[in-house]
N, C-alpha and C positions, 0 to 999 in steps of 0.2 A: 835681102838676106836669102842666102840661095838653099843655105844649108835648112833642110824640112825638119830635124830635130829639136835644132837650138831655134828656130824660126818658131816653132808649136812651144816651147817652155815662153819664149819672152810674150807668145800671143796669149799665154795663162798668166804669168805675173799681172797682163796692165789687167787681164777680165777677174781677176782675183780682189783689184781695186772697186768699192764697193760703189761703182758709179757706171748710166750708160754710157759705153762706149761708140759714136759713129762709124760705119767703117770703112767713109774716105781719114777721117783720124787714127783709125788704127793701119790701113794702107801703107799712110807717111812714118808712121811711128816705126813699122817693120821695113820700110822699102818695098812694098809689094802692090802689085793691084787688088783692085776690089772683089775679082774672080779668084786671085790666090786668098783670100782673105777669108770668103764664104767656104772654099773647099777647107782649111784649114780649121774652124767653125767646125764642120760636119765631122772632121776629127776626132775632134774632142769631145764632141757627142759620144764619137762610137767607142771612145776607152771612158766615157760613164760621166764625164762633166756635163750638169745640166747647163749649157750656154742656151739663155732664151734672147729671139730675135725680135726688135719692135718694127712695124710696120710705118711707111712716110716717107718724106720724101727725101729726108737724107738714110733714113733706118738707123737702126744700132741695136748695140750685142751688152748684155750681161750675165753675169755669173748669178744663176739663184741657188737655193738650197733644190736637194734631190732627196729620191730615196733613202742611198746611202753616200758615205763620206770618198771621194777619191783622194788619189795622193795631192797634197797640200805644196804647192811650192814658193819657197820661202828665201828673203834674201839673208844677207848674214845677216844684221841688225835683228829683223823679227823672230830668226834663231836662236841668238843669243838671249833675244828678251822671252820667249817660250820655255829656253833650257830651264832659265833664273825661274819665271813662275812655279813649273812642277817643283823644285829643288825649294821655293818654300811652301808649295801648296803638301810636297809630302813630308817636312819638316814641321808640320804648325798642327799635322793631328785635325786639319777640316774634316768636319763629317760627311762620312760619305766618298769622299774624293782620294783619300790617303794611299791606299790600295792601285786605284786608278794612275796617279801623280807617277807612282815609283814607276808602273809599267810603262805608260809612255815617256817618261825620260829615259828608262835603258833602252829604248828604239830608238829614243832620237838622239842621245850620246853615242850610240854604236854608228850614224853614221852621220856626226857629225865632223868638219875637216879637224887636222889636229891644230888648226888655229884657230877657229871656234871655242873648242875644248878648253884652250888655254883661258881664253875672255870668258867662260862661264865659270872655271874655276879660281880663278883669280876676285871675280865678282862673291862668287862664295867663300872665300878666305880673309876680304875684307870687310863685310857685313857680319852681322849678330843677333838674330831674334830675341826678342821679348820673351821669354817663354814662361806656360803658368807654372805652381809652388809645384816645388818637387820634383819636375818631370826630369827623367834622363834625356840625355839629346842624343840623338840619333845622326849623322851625317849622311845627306843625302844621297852623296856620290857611294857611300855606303850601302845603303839602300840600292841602288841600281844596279850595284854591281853583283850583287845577290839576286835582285830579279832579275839579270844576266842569265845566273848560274844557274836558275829554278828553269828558266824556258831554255835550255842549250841540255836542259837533263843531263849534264857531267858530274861527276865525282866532287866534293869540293875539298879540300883540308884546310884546318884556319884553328885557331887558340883560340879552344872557351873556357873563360873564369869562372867557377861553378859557387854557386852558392856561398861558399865556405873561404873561398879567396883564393884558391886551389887554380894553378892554369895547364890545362891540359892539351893535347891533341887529338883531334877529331876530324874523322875522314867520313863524310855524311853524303845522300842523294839529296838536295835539297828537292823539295816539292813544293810549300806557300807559304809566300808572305802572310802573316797576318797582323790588321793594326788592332789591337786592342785596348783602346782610351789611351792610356796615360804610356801605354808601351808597344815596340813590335817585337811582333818572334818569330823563326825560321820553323815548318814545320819539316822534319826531315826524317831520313831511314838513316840510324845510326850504324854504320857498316864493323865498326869494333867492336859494338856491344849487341848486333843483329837483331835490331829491334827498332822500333818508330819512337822519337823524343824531339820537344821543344827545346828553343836554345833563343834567349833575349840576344836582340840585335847589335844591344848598347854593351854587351860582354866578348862578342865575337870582335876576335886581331887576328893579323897578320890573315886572309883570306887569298889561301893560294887554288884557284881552279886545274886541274886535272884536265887530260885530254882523253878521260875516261868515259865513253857515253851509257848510259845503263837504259834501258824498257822499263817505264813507268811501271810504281808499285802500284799495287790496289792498298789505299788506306781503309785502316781497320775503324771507320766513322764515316759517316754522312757526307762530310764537310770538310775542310783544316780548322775552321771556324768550331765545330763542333767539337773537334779534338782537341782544342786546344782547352778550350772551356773545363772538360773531361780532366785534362792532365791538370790543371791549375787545381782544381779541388782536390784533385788528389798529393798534390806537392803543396800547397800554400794551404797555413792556419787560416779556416773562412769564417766570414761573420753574413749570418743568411740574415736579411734584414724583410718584415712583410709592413707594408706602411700604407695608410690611405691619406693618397691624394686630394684633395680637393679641389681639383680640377678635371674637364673631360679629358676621359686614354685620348681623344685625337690631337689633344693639343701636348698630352705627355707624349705621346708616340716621336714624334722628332727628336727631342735630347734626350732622350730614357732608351732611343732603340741600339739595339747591339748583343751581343753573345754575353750570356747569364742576367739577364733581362727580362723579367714577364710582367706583363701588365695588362689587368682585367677590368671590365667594363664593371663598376661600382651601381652606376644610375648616370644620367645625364649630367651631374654637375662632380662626380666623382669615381675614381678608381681606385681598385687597389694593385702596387707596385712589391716583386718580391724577385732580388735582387742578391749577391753575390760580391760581398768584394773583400781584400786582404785587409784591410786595415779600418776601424773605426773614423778615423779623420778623413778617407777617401769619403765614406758614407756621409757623414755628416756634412761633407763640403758638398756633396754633390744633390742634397737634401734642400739645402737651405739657399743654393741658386737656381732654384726651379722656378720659382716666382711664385709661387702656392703656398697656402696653408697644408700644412703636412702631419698626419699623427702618426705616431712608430710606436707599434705593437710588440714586432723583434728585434732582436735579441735586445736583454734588460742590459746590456753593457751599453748600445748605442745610447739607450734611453736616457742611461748615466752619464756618458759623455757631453752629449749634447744639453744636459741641465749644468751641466761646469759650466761649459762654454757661454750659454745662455747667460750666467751668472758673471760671468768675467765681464760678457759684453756692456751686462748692465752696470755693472763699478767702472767701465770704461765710460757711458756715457754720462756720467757724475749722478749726483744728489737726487734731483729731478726723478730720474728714469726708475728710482724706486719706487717710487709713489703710488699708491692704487688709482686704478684709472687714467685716463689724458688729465696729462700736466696743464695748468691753466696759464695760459702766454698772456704777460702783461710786456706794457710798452719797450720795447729795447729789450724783449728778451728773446733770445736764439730757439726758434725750434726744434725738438727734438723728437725724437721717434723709440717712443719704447716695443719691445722685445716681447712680442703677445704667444 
């Protein structure tokens, strides 16, 4: 293989394979000697690949981790099945990773060929997530194509449905994605109404981008994260909820963390949680899958809701689940679990 470019990619595909490589095996593999073999090796040191060399009497080459990440080369297959993971890792609302998911798929859609493109969208056209109660769906390629527009800093125009059912047009700078639980939003400079506004993901059509480039604004907040918290309280009826946990903050800290979320060291076996959200049924659902015992202080509507609810459950679990105390199980009888 005479040609030194395409000779250096195929000698990263087989070291990218998570095995040592020999290198009279990798010689044959390329057609080269063992002197082209070591120089091309020293290559790819010097563009940042850690290729490590074992000593012996045949030797050999692998790929370890480094510092940092160089560029990844990939055949079509593993392409394809990376496009598919982000597209449902940013589809499924993982913690933590959602945010992450959309940015590396609009890099790796932007240069992926347009026959790739096809077998990743195709794969997404035919599949359908499970998704939890209530949530609007979001389309990934959706998503991508707004983290596009957010790093390209163009103009965007696109129909958003406002509140009311009302669909307007809107010529925005976007700035950040942000994923917040149960929804995303675009945080943007609204250029018609010359001012900074959210806009839910699941309401924006037709997204036509502009060859318009604009110089980053300075946001009037910390964060997008922040701002966005900011606007939600100020546009959405909120129910401020302050509840103690009965569990350590470090074991609530993982599903409790996120924007309008505080949670304070109680003592060793408890916290207290004080919390934000639009709707009563969000809180309670989100209450009652923590795995803990939980008491709720605010607001006396939660308080109200969740004794209905309590109450339903228990007519759901028949006769039994009234009773004071643990039901006493005789032979052939179904266990059951009451509602403490």
């Amino acid at each position: 293989m005479s040609d030194t470019p395409a000779r250096l990619l195929g000698l990263l595909s087989l070291l990218q394979t998570p095995r040592e490589w020999p290198g009279s095996e990798l010689a044959t593999r390329l057609g080269v000697s063992l002197r082209t073999v070591r120089r091309d090796v020293q290559r790819l040191r010097d563009l940042g690949y850690p290729v490590q060399a074992t000593m012996g009497v045949i030797g050999g080459y692998r790929l370890v981790a480094g510092k940092a990440m160089p560029p990844l080369l990939l055949d079509d297959e593993e392409a394809v099945a990376i496009a598919v993971g982000l597209r449902t890792a940013a589809g499924h609302a993982v913690a933590g990773i959602e945010e992450a998911s959309v940015r590396a798929l609009a890099k790796l859609e932007q240069v992926l060929p347009s026959r790739l493109r096809q077998r990743v969208g195709a794969l997404g056209a035919a599949t359908e997530p499970l998704l939890t109660w209530g949530r609007p769906t979001v389309d990934p390629e959706h998503l991508s194509a707004l983290a596009a527009a957010v790093n390209s800093r163009a103009q965007l125009r696109f129909t958003y449905r406002r509140r009311d059912g009302v669909d307007g047009e809107r010529l925005v700078e976007p700035y950040k994605l942000v994923s917040a639980g149960r929804r995303w939003y675009l945080v943007g400079y609204d250029n018609d109404r010359d001012d900074w506004r959210i806009f839910r993901v699941d309401r924006i059509t037709d997204q036509r981008p502009t060859r318009t480039r604009v110089a980053a604004r300075r946001l009037p907040a910390a964060d997008a994260a922040s701002f966005l918290a900011e606007k939600l309280l100020e546009l959405t009826p909120v129910y401020r909820a302050v509840v103690t946990l009965h569990a350590p903050v470090e074991r609530m800290a993982g599903p409790l963390g996120g924007a309008g979320v505080d949670l304070e060291r109680i003592d060793d076996t408890s916290c207290r949680l004080r919390s934000d959200a639009d709707t009563l049924e969000w809180l309670a659902w989100r209450l009652l899958t923590l795995g803990c015992d939980v008491e709720v202080h605010e607001p006396p509507e939660l308080i109200a809701y969740l004794r209905q609810i309590g109450a339903r459950a228990t007519r759901a679990a028949g006769p039994q689940a009234a009773e004071k105390g643990r039901p006493t199980l005789g032979e052939g009888t179904p266990a059951r679990r009451t509602l403490e």
